[in-house]
mmCIF file as Biopython writes it, N, C-alpha, C and O atoms, coordinates in Angstrom:
data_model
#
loop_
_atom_site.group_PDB
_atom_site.id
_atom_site.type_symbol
_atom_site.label_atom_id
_atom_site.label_alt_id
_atom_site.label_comp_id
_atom_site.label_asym_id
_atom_site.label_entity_id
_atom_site.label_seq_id
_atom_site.pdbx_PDB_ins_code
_atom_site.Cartn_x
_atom_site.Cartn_y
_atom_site.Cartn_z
_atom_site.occupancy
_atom_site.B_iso_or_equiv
_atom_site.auth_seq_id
_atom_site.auth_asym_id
_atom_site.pdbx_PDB_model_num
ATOM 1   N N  . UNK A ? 1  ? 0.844   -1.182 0.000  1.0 0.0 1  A 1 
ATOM 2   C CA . UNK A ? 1  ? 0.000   0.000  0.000  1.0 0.0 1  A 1 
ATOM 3   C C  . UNK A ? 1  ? 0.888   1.243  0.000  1.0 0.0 1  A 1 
ATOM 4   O O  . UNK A ? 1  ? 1.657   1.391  0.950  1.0 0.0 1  A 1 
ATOM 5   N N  . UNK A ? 2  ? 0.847   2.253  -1.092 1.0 0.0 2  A 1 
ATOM 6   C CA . UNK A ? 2  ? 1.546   3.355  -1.082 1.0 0.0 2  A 1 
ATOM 7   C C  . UNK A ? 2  ? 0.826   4.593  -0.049 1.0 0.0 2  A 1 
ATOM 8   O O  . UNK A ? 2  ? -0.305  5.073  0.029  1.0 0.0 2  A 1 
ATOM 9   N N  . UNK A ? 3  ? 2.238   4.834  0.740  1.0 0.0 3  A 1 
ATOM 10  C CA . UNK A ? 3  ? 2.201   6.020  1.725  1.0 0.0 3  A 1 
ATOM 11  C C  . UNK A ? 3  ? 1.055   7.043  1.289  1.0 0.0 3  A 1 
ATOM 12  O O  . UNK A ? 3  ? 0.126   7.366  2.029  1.0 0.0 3  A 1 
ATOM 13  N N  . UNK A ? 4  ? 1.274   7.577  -0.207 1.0 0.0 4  A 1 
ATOM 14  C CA . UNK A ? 4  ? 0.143   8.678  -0.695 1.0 0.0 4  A 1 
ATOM 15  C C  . UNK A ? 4  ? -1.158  8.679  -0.624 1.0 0.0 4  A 1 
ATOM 16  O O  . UNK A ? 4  ? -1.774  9.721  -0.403 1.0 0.0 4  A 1 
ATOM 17  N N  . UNK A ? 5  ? -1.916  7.198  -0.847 1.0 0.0 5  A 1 
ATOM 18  C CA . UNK A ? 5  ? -2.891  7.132  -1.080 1.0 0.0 5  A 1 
ATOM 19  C C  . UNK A ? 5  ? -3.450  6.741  0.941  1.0 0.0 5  A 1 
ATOM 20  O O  . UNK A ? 5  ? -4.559  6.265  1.184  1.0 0.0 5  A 1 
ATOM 21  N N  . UNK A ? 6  ? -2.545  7.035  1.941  1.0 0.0 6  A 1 
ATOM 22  C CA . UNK A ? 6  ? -3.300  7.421  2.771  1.0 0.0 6  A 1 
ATOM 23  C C  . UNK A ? 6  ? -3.128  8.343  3.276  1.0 0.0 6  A 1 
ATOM 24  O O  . UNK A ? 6  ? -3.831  8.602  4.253  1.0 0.0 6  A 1 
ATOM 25  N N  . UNK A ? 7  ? -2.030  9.341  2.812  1.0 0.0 7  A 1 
ATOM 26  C CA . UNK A ? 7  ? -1.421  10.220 3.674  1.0 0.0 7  A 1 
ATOM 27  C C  . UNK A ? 7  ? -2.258  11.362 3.089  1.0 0.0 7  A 1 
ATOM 28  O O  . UNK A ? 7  ? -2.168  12.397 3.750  1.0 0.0 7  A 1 
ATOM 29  N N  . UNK A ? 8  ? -2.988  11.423 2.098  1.0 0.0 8  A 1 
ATOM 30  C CA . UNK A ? 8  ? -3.311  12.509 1.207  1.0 0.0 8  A 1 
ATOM 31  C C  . UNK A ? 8  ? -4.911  12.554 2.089  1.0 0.0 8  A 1 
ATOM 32  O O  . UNK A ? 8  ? -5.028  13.435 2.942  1.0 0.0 8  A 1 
ATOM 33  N N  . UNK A ? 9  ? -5.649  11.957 1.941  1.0 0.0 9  A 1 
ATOM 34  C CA . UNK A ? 9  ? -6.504  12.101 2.614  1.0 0.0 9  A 1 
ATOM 35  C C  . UNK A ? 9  ? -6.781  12.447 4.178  1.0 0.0 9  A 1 
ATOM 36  O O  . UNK A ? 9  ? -7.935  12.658 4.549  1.0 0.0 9  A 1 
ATOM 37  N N  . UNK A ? 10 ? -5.994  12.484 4.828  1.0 0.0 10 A 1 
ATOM 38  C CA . UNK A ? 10 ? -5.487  12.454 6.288  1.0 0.0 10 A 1 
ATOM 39  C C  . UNK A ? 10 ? -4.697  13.948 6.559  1.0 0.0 10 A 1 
ATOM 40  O O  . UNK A ? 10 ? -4.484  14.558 7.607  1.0 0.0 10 A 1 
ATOM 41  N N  . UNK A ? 11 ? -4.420  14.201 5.392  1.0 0.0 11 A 1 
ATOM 42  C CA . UNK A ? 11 ? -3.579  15.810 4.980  1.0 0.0 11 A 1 
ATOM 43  C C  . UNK A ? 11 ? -4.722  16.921 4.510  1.0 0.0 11 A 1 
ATOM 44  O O  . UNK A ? 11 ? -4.692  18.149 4.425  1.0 0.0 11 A 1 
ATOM 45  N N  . UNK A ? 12 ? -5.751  15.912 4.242  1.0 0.0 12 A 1 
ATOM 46  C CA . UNK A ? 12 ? -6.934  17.095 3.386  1.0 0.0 12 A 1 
ATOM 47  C C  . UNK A ? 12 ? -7.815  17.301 4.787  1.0 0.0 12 A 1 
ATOM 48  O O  . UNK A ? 12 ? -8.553  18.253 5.042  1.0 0.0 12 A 1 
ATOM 49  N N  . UNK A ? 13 ? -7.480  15.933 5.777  1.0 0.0 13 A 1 
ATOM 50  C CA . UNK A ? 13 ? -9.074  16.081 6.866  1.0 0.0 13 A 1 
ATOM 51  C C  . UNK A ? 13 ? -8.457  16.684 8.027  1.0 0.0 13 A 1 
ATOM 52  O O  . UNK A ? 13 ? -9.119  16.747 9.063  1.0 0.0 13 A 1 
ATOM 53  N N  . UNK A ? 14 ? -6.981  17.246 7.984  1.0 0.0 14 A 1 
ATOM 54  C CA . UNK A ? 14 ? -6.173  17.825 8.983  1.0 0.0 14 A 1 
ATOM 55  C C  . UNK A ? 14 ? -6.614  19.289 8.845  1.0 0.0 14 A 1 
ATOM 56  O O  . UNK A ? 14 ? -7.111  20.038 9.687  1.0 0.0 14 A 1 
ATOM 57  N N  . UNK A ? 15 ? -6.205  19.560 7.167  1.0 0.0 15 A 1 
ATOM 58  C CA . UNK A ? 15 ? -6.300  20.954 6.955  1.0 0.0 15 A 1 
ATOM 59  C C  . UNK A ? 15 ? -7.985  21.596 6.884  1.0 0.0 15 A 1 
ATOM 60  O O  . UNK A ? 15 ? -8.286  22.770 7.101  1.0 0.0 15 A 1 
ATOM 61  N N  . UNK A ? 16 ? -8.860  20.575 6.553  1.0 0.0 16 A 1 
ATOM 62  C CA . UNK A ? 16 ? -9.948  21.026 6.404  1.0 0.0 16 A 1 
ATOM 63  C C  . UNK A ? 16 ? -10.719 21.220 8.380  1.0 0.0 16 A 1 
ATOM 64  O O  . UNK A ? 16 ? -11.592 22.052 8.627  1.0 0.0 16 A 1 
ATOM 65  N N  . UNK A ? 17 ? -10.272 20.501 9.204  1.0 0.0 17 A 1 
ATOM 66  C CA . UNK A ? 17 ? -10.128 20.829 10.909 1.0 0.0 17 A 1 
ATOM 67  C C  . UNK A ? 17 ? -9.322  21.997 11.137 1.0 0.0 17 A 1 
ATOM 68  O O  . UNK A ? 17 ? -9.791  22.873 11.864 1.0 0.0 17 A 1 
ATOM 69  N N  . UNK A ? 18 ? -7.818  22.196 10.469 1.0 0.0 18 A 1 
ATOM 70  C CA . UNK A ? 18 ? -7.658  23.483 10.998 1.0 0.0 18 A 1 
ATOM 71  C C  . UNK A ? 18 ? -8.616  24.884 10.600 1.0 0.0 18 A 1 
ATOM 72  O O  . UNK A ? 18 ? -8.994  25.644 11.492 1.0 0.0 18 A 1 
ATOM 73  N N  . UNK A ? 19 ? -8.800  25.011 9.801  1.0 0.0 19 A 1 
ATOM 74  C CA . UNK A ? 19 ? -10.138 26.029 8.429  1.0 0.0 19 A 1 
ATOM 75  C C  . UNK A ? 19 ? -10.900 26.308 9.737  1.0 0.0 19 A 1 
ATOM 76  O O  . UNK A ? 19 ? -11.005 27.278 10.488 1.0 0.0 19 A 1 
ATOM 77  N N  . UNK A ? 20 ? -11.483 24.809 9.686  1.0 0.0 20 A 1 
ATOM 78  C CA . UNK A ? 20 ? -13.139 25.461 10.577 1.0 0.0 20 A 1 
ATOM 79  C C  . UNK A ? 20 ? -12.674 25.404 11.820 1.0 0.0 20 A 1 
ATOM 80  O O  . UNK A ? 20 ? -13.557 25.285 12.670 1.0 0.0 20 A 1 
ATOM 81  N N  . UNK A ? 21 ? -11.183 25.465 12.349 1.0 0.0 21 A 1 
ATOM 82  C CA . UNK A ? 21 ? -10.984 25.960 13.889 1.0 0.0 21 A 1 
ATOM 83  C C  . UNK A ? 21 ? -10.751 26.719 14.026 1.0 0.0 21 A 1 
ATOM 84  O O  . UNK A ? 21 ? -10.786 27.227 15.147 1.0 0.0 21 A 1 
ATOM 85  N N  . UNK A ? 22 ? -10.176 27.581 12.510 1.0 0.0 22 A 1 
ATOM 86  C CA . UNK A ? 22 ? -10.001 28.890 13.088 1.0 0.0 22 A 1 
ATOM 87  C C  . UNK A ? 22 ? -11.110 29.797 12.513 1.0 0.0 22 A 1 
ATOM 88  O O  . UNK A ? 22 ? -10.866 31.002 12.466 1.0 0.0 22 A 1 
ATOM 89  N N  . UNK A ? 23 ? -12.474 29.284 12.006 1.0 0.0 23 A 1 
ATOM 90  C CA . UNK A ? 23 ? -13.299 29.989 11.756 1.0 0.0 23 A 1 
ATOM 91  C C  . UNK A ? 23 ? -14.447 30.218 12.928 1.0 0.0 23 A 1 
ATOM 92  O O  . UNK A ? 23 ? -15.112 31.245 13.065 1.0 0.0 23 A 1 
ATOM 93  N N  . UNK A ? 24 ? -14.536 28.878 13.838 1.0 0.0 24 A 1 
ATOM 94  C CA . UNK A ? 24 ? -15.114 28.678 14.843 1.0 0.0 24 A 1 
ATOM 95  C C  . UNK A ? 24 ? -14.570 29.929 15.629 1.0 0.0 24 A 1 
ATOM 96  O O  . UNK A ? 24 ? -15.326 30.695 16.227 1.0 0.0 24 A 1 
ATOM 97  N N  . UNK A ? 25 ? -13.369 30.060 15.590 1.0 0.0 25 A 1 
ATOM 98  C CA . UNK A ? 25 ? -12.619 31.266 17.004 1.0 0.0 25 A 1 
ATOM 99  C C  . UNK A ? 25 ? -12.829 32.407 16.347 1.0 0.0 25 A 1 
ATOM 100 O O  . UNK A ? 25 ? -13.016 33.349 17.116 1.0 0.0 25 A 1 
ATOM 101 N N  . UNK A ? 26 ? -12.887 32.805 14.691 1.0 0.0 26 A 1 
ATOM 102 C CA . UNK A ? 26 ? -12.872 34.290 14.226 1.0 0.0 26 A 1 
ATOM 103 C C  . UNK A ? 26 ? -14.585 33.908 14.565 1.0 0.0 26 A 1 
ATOM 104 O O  . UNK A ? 26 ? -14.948 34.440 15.615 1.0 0.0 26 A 1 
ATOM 105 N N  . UNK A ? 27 ? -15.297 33.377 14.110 1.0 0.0 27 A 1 
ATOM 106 C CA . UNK A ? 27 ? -17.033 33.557 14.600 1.0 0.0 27 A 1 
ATOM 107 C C  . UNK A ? 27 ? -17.469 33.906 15.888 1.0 0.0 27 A 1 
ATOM 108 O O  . UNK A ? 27 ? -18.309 34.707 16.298 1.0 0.0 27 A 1 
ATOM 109 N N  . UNK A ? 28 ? -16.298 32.701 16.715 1.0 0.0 28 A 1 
ATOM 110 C CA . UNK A ? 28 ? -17.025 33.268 18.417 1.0 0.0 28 A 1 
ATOM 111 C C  . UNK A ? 28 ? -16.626 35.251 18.643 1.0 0.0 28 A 1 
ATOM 112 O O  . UNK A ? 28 ? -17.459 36.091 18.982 1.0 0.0 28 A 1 
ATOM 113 N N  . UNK A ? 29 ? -15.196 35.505 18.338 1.0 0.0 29 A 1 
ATOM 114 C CA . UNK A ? 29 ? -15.183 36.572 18.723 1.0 0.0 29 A 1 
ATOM 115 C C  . UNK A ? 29 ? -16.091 37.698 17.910 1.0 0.0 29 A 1 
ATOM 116 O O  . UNK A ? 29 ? -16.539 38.717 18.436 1.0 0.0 29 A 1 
ATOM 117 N N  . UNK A ? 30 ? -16.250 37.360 16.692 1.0 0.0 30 A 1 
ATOM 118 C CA . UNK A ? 30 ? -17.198 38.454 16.377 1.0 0.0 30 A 1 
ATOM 119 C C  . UNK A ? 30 ? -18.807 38.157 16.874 1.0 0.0 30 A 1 
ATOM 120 O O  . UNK A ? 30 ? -19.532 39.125 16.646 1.0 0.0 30 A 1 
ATOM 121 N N  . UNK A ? 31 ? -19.204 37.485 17.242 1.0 0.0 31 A 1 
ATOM 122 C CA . UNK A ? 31 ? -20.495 36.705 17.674 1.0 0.0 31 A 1 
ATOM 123 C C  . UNK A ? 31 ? -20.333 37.779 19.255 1.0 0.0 31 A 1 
ATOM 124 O O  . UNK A ? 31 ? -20.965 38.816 19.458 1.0 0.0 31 A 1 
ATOM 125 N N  . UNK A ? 32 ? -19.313 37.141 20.195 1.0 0.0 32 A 1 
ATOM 126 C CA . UNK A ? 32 ? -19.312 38.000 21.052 1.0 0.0 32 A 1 
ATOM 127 C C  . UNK A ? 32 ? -19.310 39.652 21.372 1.0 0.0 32 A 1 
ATOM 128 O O  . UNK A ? 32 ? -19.791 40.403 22.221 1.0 0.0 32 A 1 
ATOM 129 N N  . UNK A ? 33 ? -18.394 39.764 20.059 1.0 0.0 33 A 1 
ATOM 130 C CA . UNK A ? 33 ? -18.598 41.619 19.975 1.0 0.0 33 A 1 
ATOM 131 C C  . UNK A ? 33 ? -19.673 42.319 19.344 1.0 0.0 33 A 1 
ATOM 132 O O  . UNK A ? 33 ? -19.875 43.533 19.386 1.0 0.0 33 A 1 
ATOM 133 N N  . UNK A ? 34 ? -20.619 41.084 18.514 1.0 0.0 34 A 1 
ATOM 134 C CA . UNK A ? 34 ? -21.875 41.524 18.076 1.0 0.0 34 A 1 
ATOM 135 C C  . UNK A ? 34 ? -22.814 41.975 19.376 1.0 0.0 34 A 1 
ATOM 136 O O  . UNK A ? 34 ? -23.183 43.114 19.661 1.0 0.0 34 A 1 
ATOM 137 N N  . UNK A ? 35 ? -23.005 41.105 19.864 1.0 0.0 35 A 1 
ATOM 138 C CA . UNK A ? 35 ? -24.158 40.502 20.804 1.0 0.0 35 A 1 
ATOM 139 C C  . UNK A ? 35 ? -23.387 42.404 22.290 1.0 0.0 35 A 1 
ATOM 140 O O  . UNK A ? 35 ? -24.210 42.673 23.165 1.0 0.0 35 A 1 
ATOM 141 N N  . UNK A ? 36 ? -22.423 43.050 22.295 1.0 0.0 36 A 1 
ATOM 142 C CA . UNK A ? 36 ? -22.462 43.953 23.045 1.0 0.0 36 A 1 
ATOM 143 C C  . UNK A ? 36 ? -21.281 43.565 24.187 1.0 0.0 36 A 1 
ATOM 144 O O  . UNK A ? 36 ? -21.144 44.274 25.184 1.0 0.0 36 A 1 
ATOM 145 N N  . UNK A ? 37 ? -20.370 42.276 23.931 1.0 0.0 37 A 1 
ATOM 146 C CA . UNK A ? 37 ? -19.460 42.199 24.833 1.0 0.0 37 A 1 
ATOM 147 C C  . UNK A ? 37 ? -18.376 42.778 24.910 1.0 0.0 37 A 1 
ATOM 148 O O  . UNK A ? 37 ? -17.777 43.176 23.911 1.0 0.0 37 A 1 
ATOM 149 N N  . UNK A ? 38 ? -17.953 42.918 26.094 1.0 0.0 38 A 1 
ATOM 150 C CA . UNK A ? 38 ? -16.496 43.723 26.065 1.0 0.0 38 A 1 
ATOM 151 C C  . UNK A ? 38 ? -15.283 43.025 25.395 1.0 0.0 38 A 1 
ATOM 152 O O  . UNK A ? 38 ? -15.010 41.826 25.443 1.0 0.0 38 A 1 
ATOM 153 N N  . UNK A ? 39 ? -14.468 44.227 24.626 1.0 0.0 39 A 1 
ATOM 154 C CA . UNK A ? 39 ? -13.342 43.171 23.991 1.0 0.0 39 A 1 
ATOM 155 C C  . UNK A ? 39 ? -12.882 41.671 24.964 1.0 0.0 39 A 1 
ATOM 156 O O  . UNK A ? 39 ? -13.182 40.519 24.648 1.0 0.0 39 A 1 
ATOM 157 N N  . UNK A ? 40 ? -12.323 41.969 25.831 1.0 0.0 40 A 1 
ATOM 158 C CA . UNK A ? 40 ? -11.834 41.162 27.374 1.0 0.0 40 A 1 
ATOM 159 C C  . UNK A ? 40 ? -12.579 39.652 26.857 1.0 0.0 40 A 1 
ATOM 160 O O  . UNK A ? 40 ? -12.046 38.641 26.400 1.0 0.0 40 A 1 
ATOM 161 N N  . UNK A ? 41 ? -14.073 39.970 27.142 1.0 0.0 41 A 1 
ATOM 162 C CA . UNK A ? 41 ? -14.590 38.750 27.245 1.0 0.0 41 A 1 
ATOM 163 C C  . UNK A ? 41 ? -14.565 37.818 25.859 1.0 0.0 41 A 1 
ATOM 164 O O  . UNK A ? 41 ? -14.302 36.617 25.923 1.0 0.0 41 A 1 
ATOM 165 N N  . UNK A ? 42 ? -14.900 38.571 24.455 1.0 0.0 42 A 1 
ATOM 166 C CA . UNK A ? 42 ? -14.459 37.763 23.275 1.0 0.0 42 A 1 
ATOM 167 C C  . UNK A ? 42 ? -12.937 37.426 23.433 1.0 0.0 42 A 1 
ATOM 168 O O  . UNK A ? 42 ? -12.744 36.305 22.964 1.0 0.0 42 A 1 
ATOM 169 N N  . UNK A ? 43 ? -11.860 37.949 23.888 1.0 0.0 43 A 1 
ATOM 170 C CA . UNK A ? 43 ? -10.691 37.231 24.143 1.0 0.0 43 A 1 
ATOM 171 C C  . UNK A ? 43 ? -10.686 36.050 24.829 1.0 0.0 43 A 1 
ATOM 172 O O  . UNK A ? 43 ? -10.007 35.047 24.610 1.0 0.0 43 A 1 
ATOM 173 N N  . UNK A ? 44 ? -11.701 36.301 25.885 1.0 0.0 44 A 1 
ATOM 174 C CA . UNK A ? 44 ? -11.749 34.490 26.493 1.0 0.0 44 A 1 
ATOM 175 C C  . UNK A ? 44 ? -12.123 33.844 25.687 1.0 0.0 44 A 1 
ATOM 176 O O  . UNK A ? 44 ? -11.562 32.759 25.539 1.0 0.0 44 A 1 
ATOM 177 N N  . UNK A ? 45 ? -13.048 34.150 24.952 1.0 0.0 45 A 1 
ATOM 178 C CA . UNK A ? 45 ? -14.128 33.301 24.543 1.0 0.0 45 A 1 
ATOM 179 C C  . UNK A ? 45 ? -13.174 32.541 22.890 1.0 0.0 45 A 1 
ATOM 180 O O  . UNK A ? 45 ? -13.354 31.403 22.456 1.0 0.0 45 A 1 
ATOM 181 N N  . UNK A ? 46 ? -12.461 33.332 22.447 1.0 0.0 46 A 1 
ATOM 182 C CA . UNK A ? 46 ? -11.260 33.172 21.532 1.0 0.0 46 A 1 
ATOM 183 C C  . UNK A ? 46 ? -10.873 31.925 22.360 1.0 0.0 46 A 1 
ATOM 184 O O  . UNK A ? 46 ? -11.388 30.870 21.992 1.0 0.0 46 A 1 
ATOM 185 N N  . UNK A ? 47 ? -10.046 31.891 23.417 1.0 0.0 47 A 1 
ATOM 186 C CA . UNK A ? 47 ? -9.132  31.228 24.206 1.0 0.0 47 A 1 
ATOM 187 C C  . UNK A ? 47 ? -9.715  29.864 24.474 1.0 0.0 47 A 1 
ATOM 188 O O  . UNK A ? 47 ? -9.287  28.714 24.382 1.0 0.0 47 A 1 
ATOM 189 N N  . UNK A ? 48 ? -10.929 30.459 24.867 1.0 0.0 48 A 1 
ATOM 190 C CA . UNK A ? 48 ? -11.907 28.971 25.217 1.0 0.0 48 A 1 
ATOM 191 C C  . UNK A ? 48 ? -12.140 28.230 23.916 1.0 0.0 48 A 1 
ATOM 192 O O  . UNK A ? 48 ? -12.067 27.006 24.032 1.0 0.0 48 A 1 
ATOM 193 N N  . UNK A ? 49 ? -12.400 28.686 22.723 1.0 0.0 49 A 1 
ATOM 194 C CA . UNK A ? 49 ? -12.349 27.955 21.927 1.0 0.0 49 A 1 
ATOM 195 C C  . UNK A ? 49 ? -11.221 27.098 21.340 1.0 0.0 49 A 1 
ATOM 196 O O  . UNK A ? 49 ? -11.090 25.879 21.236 1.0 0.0 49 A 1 
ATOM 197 N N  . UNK A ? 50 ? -10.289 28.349 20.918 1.0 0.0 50 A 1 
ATOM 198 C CA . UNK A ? 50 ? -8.541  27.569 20.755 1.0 0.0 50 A 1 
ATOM 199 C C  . UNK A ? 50 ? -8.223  26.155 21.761 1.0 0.0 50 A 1 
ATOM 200 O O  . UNK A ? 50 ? -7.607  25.162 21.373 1.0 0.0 50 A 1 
ATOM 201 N N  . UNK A ? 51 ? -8.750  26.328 22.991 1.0 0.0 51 A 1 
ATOM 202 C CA . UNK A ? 51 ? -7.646  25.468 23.851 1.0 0.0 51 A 1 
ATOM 203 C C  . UNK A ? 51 ? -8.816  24.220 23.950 1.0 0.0 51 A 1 
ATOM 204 O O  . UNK A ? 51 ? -8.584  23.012 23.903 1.0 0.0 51 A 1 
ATOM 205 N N  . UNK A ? 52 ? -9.899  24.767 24.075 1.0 0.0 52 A 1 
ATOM 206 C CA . UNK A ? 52 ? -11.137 23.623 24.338 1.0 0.0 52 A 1 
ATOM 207 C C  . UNK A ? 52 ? -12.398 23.650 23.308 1.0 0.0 52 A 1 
ATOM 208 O O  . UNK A ? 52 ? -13.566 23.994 23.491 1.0 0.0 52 A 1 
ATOM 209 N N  . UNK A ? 53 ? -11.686 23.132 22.094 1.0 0.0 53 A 1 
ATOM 210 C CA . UNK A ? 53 ? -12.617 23.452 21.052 1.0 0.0 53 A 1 
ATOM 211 C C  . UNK A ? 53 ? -14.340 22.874 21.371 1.0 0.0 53 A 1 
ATOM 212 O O  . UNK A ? 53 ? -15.257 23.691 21.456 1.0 0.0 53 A 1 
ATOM 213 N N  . UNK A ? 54 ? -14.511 21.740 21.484 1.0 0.0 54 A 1 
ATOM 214 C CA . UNK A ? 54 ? -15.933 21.204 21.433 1.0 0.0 54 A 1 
ATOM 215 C C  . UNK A ? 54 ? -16.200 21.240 22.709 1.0 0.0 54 A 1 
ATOM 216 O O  . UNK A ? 54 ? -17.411 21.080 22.865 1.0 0.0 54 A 1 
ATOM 217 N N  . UNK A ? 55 ? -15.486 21.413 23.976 1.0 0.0 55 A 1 
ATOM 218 C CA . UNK A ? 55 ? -15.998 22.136 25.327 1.0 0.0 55 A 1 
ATOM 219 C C  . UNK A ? 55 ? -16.679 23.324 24.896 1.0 0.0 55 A 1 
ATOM 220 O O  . UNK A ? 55 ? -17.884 23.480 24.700 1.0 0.0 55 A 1 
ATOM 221 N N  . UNK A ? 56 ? -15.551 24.292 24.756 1.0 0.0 56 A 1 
ATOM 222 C CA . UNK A ? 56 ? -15.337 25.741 24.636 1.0 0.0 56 A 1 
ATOM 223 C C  . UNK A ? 56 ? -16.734 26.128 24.042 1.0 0.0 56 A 1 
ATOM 224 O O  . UNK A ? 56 ? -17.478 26.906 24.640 1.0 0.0 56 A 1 
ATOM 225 N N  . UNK A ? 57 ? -17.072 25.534 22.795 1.0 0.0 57 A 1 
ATOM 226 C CA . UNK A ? 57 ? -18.307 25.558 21.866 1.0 0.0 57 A 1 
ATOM 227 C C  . UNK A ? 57 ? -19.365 25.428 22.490 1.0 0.0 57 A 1 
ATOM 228 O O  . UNK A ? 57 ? -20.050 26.426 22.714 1.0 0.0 57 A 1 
ATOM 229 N N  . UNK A ? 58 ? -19.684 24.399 22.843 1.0 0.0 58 A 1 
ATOM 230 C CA . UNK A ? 58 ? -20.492 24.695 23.488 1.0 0.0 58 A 1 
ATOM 231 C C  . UNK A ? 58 ? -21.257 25.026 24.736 1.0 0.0 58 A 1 
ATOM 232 O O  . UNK A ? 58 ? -22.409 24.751 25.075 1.0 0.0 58 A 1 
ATOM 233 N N  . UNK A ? 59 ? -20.334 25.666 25.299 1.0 0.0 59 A 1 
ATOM 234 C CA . UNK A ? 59 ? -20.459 26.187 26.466 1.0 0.0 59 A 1 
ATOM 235 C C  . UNK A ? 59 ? -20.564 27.561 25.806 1.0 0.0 59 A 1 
ATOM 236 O O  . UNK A ? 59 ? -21.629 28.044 26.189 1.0 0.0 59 A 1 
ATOM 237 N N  . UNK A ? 60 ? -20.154 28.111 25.272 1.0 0.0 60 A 1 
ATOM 238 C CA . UNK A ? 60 ? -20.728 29.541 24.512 1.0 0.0 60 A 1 
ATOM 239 C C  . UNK A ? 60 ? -21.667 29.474 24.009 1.0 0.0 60 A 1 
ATOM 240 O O  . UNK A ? 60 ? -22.521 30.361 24.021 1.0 0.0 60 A 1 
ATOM 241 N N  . UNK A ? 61 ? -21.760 28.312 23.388 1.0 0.0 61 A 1 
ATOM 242 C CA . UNK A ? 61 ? -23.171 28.794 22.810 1.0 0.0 61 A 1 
ATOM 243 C C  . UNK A ? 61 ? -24.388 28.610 24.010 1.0 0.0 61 A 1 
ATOM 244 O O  . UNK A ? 61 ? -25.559 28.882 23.746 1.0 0.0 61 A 1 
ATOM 245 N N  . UNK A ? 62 ? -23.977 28.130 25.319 1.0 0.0 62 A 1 
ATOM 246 C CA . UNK A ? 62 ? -24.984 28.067 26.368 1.0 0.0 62 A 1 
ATOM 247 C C  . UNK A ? 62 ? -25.165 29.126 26.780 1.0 0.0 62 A 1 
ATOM 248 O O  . UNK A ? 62 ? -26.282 29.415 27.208 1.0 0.0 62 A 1 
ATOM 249 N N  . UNK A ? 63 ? -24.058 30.112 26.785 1.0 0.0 63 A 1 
ATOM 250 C CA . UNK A ? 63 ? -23.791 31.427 27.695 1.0 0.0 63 A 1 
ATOM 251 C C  . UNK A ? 63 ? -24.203 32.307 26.542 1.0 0.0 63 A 1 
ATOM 252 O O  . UNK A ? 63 ? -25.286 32.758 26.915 1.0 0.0 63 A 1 
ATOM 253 N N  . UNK A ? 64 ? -23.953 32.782 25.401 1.0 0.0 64 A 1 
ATOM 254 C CA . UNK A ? 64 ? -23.852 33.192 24.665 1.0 0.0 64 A 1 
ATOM 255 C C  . UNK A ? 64 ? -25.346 34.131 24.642 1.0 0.0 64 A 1 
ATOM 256 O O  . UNK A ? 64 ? -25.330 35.242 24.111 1.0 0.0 64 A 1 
ATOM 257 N N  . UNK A ? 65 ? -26.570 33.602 25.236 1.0 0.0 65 A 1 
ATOM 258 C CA . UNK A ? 65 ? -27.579 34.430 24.799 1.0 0.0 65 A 1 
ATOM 259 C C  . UNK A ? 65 ? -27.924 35.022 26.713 1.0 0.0 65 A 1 
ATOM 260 O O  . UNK A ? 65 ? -28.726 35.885 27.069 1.0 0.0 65 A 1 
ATOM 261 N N  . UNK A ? 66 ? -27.275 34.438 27.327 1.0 0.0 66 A 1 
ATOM 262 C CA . UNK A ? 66 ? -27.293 34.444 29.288 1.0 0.0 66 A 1 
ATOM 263 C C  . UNK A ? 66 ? -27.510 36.326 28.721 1.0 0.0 66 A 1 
ATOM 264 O O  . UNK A ? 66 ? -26.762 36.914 27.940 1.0 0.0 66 A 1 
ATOM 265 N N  . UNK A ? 67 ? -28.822 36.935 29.454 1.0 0.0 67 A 1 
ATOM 266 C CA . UNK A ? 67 ? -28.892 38.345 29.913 1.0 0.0 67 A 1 
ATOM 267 C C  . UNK A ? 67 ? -28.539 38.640 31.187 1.0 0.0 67 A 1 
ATOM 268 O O  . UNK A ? 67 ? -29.191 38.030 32.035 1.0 0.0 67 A 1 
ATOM 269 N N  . UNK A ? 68 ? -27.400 39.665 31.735 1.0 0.0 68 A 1 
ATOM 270 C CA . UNK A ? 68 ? -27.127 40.122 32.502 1.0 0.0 68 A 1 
ATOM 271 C C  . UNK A ? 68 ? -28.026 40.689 33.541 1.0 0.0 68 A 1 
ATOM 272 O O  . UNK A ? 68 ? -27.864 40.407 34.729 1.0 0.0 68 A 1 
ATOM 273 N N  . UNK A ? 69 ? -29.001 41.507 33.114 1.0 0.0 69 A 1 
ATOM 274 C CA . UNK A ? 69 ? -29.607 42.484 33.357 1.0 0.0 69 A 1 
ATOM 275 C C  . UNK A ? 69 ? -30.645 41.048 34.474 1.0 0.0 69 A 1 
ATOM 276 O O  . UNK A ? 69 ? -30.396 41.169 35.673 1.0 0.0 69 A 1 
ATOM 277 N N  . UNK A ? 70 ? -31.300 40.283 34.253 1.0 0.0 70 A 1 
ATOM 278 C CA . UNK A ? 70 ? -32.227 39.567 35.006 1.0 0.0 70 A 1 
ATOM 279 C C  . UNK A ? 70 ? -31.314 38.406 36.167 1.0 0.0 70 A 1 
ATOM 280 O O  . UNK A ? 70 ? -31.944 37.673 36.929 1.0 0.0 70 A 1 
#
């Protein structure tokens, strides 16, 4: 079995995970600075995603609509 014909596919499903990880972290922070948050907190929320992607996720998206005010 030649190296290419598995390495190529495994190279496409690496790069196509990095894409939507770093689209997941450019979305949360603008998601967060939409919605009225302070820079500070889209930096976590950046961080939380980078370090704990499918935690991070969805735990923002739990918090993500949380009103302060009540």
């Amino acid at each position: 079995m030649s190296y290419s014909l598995v390495l190529g596919p495994i190279t496409v499903l690496l790069l196509f995970s990095l894409v939507l990880h770093i689209a997941i972290c450019v979305w949360g922070y603008n998601d967060a600075r939409r919605k009225g948050r302070s820079p500070e907190f889209a930096l976590l929320v950046v961080l939380g995603l980078l370090f704990f992607p499918v935690a991070g996720f969805i735990v923002y998206l739990l918090i993500r609509n949380y009103d302060q005010s009540s």
